[in-house]
C-alpha positions as CSV (number, residue, x, y, z in Angstrom):
1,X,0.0,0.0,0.0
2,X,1.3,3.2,-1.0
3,X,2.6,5.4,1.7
4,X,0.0,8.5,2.8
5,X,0.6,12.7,2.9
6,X,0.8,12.8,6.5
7,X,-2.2,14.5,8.2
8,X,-1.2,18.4,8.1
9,X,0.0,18.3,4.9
10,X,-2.5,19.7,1.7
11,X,-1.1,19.2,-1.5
12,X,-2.9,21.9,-3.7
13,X,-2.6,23.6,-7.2
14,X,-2.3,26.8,-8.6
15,X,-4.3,28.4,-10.9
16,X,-0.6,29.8,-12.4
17,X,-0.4,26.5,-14.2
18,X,-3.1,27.7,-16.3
19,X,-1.9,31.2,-17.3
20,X,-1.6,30.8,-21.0
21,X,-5.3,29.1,-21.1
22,X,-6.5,32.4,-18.9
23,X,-4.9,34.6,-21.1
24,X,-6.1,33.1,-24.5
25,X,-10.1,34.0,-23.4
26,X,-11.8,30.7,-24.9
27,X,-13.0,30.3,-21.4
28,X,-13.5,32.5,-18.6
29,X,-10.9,32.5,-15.7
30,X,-13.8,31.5,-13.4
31,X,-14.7,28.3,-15.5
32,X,-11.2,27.5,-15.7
33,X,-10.7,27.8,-11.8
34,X,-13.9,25.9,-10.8
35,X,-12.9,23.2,-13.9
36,X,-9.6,22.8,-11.3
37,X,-11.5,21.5,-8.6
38,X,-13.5,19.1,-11.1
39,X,-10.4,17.5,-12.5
40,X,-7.2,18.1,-10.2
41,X,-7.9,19.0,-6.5
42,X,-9.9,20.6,-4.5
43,X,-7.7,23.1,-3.0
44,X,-6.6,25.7,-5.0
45,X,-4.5,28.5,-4.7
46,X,-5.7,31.5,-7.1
47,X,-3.9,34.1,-8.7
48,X,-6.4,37.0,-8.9
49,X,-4.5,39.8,-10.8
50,X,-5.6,36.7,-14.1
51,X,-9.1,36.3,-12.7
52,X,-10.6,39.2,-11.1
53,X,-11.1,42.5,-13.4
54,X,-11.8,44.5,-10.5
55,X,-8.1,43.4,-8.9
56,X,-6.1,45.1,-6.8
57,X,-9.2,46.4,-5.2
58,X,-12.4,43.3,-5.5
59,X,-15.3,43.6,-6.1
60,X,-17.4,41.3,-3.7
61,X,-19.5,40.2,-6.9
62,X,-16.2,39.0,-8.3
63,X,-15.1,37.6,-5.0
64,X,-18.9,35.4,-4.1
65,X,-18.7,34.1,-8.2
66,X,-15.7,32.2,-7.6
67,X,-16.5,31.2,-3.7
68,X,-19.6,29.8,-4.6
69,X,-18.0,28.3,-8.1
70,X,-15.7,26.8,-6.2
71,X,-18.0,25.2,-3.4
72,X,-20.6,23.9,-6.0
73,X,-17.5,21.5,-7.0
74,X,-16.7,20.8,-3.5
75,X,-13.9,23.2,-3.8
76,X,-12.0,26.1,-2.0
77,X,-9.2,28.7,-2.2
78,X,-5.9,27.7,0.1
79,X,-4.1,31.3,-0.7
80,X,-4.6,34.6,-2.6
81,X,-1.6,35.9,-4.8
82,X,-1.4,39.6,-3.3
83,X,0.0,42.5,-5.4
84,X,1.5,45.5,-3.6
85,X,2.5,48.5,-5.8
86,X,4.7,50.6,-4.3
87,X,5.0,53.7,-6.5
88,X,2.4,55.8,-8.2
89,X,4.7,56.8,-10.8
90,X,7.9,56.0,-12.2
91,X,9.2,58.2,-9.6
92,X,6.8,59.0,-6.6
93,X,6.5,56.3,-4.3
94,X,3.3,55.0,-2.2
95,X,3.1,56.3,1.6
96,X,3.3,53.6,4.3
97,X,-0.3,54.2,4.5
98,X,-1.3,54.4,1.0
99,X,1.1,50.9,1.1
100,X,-1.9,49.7,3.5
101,X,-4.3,50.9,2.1
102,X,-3.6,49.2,-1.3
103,X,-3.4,45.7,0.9
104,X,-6.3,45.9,3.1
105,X,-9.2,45.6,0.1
106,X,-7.3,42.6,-1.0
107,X,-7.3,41.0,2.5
108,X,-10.8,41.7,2.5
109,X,-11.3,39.8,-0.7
110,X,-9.4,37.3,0.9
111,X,-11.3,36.3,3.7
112,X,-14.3,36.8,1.5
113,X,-13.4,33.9,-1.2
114,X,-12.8,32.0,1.6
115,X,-8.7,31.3,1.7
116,X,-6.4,30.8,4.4
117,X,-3.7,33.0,3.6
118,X,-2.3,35.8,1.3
119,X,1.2,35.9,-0.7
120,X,3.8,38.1,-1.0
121,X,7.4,38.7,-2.5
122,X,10.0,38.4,0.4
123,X,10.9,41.7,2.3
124,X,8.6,43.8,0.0
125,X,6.4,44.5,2.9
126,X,8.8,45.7,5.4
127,X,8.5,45.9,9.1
128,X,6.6,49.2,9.7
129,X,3.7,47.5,7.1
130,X,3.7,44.5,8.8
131,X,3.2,45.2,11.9
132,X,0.3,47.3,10.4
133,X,-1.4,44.6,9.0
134,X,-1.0,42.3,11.9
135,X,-4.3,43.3,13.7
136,X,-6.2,43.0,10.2
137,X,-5.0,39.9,9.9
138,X,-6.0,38.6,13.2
139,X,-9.3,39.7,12.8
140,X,-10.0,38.0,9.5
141,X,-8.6,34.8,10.3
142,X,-5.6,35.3,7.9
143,X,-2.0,34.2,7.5
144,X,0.4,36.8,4.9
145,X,3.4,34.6,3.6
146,X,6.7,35.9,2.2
147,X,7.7,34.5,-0.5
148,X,11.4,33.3,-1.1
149,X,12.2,31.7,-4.1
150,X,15.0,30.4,-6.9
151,X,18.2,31.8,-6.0
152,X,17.2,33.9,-2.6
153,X,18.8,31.9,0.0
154,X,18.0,32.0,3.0
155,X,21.7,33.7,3.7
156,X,21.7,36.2,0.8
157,X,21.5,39.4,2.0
158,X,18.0,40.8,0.3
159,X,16.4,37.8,1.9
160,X,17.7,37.2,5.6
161,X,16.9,40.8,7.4
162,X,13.2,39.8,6.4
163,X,13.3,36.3,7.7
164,X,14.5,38.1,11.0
165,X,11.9,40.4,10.8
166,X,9.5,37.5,10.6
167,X,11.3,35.4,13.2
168,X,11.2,39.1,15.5
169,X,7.5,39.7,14.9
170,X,7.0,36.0,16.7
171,X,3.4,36.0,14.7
172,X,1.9,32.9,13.7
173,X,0.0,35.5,11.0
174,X,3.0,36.1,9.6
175,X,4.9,33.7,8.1
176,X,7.8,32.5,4.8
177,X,6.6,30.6,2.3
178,X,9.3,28.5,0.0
179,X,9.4,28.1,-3.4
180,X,11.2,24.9,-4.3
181,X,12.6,26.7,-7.3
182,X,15.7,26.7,-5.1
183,X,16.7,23.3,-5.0
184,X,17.7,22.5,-8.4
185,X,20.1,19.5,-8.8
186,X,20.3,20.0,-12.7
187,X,18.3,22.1,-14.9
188,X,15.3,21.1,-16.8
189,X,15.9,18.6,-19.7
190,X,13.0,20.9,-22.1
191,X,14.6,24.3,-20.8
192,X,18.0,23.2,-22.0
193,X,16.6,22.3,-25.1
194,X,15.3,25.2,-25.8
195,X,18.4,27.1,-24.8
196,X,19.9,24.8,-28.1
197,X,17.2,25.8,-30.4
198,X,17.6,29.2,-29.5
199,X,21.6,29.2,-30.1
200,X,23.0,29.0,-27.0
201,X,26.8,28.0,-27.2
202,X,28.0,24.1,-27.0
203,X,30.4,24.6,-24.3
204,X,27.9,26.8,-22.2
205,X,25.1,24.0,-22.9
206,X,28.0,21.4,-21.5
207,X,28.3,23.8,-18.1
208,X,24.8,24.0,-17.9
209,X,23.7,20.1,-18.2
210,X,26.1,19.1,-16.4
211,X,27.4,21.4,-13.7
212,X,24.5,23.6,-13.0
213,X,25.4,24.1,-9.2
214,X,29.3,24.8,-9.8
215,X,29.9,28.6,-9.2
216,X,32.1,28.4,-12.7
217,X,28.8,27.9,-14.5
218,X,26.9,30.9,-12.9
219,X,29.9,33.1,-13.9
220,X,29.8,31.9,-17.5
221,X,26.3,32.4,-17.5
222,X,26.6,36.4,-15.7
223,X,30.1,36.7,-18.7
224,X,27.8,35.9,-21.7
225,X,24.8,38.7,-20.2
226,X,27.5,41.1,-19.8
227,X,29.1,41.0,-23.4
228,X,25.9,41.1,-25.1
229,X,25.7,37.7,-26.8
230,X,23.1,36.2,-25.6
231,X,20.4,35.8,-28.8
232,X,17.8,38.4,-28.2
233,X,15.2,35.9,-28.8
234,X,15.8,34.1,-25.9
235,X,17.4,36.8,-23.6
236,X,13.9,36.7,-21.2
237,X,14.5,33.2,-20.7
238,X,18.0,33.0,-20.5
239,X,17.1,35.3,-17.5
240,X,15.9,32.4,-15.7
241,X,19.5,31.1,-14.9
242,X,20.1,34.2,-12.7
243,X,16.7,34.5,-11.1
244,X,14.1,31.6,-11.2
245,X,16.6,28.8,-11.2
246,X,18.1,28.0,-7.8
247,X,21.3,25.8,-6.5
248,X,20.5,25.3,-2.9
249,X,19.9,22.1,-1.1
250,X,17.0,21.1,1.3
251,X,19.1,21.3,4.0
252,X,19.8,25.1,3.8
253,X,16.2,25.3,4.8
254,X,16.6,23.5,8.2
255,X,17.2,26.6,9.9
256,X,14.1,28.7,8.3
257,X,11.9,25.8,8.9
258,X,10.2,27.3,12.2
259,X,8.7,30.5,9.9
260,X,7.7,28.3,7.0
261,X,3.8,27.4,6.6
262,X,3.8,26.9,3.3
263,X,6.0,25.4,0.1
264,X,5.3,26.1,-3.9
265,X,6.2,22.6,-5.5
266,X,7.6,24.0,-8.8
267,X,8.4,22.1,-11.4
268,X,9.3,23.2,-14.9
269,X,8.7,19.8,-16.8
270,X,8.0,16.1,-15.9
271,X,11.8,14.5,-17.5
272,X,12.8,13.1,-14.1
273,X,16.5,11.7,-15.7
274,X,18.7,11.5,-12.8
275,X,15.5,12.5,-10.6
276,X,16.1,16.3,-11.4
277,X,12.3,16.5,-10.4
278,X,11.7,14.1,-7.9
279,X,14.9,14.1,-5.6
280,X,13.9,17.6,-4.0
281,X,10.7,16.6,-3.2
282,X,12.0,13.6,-1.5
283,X,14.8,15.6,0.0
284,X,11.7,18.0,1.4
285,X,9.7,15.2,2.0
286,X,12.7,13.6,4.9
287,X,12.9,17.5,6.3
288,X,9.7,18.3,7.3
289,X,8.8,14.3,8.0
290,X,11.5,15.3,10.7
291,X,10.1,18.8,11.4
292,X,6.6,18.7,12.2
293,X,5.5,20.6,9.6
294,X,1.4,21.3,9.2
295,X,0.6,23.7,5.8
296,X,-0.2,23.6,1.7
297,X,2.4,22.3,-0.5
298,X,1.2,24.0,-3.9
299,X,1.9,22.4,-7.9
300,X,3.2,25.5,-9.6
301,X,4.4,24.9,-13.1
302,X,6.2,27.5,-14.6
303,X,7.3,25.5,-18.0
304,X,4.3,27.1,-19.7
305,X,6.7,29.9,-20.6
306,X,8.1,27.6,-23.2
307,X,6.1,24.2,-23.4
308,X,2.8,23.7,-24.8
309,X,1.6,20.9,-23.5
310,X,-1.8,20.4,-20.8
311,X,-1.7,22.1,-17.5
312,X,-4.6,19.7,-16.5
313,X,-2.8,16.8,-17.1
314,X,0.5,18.4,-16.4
315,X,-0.6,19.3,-12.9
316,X,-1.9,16.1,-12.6
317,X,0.7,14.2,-13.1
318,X,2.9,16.4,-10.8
319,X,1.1,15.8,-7.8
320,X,0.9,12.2,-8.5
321,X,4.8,12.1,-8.7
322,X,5.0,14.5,-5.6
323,X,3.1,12.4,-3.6
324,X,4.7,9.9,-3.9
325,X,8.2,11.4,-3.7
326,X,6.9,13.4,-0.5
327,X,6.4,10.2,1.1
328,X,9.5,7.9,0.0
329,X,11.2,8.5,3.3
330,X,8.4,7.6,5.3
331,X,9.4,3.6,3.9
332,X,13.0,4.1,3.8
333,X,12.7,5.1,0.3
């Protein structure tokens, strides 16, 4: 018998997976959200800058369709994608108050489509807004993660005054959430590929397949950026090497693990040669089987940038292979 999630644990989806089927209209978002819980899973964790016209500041119209969508299909929102827009203009930036002020409607919305928590970049609140929020978010039964992702260690400099401030608030409402984008043992075999096709050197291709984590390869990769020669058609997702695509291992996380509630599973593509997929998920998997961890472990996909294939059956498949990874420790896997 096949090993279960352990109780605490919700493996969930987000609605990211579906952006280029949002995007292309045939349906609305709100049929392709609800279709979710038909086909995937039940909890869901919604993006609603691609679903709500009336975002950054919902409409409780908006808000009800989707709650009640969701609930006809025995489904429900885990957490909200929150924006925060700090400037006005190019040059005028947003009070701390106009900074809350901006958050609170989305909270609201929030609580309203029924979700646990909201989500936002690491340190981009700041203290002073924070501690703001903290009564709001007490009051509507709400949890705001900060996200830390790809190549923001929890050492690197950006990232580690805002775990502190997290760890110094001592606020169950406010919590990290990893992204899994940071524990990349190679890169994906259909992002390489594509790196070929779009004429990315042979020697750089070698580094990259097959010493992604040496520092040698992330200075070839910075060299090539800073003389200009990487093909212009591909120069947004070459950027990927310096910001989406991470080199840590799960164990750099043991000493955040007390502020984390909540992990984003992403995966670019399913090609699990030399388990490039599956071996941080079972790395995870051992770490919080060891740590006591209760929260949502979300399926993002972010291959849609350059793959065409099914998010339904993509996602699918994902948390069928996350499952069981999650779980291989638990039978000495």
């Amino acid at each position: 018998m096949a090993p279960e999630i352990p109780n605490g644990w919700t493996l969930c989806a987000s609605s990211f997976n579906w952006t280029p089927e949002i995007t292309a209209a045939a349906r609305t978002a709100q049929d392709i959200v609800t279709g979710i819980a038909d086909a995937v899973t039940k909890t869901i964790e919604i993006e609603p800058g691609l679903l709500w016209r009336s975002f950054p500041a919902p409409e409780d119209a908006e808000v009800e369709a989707l709650r009640d969508g969701l609930a006809a299909k025995g489904g429900r929102v885990s957490i909200v994608g929150a924006s925060l827009d700090d400037f006005t203009s190019p040059t005028e930036r947003r009070t701390l108050q106009e900074r809350l002020d901006f958050l609170v409607p989305q909270l609201h919305a929030a609580r309203r489509v029924g979700a646990g928590g909201v989500r936002l970049p690491i340190g981009q609140a700041g203290t002073e807004l924070l501690t703001l929020l903290q009564p709001l978010l007490h009051e509507l039964d709400l949890v705001l993660y900060e996200e830390i992702q790809g190549q923001q260690t929890p050492g690197n400099p950006a990232v580690a005054p805002a775990l502190e401030a997290i760890a110094g608030l001592a606020d169950d409402r406010v919590r990290a959430l990893v992204d899994i984008s940071m524990l990349m043992p190679a890169l994906p075999v259909s992002y390489l590929e594509e790196l070929r096709r779009g004429g990315v050197s042979t020697d750089l291709l070698e580094r990259l397949e097959n010493d992604w984590r040496d520092p040698a390869t992330h200075n070839a990769v910075t060299a090539l950026l800073r003389a200009g020669k990487v093909p212009p058609r591909i120069h947004t997702l070459f950027m990927n090497l310096l910001i989406r695509f991470g080199r840590s291992d799960a164990t750099d996380l043991q000493g955040i693990l007390p502020l984390v509630g909540a992990f984003h599973l992403k995966f670019w593509d399913l090609d699990d040669d030399g388990r490039r997929v599956s071996q941080p998920l079972r790395d995870l998997g051992s770490l919080l089987g060891r740590s006591g961890f209760t929260g949502t472990l979300t399926s993002e996909w972010g291959g849609h940038e350059w793959l065409q294939d099914d998010p339904t059956d993509m996602t699918r498949r994902h948390l069928a292979l996350a499952e069981t990874a999650l779980t291989a420790q638990t039978v000495g896997g």
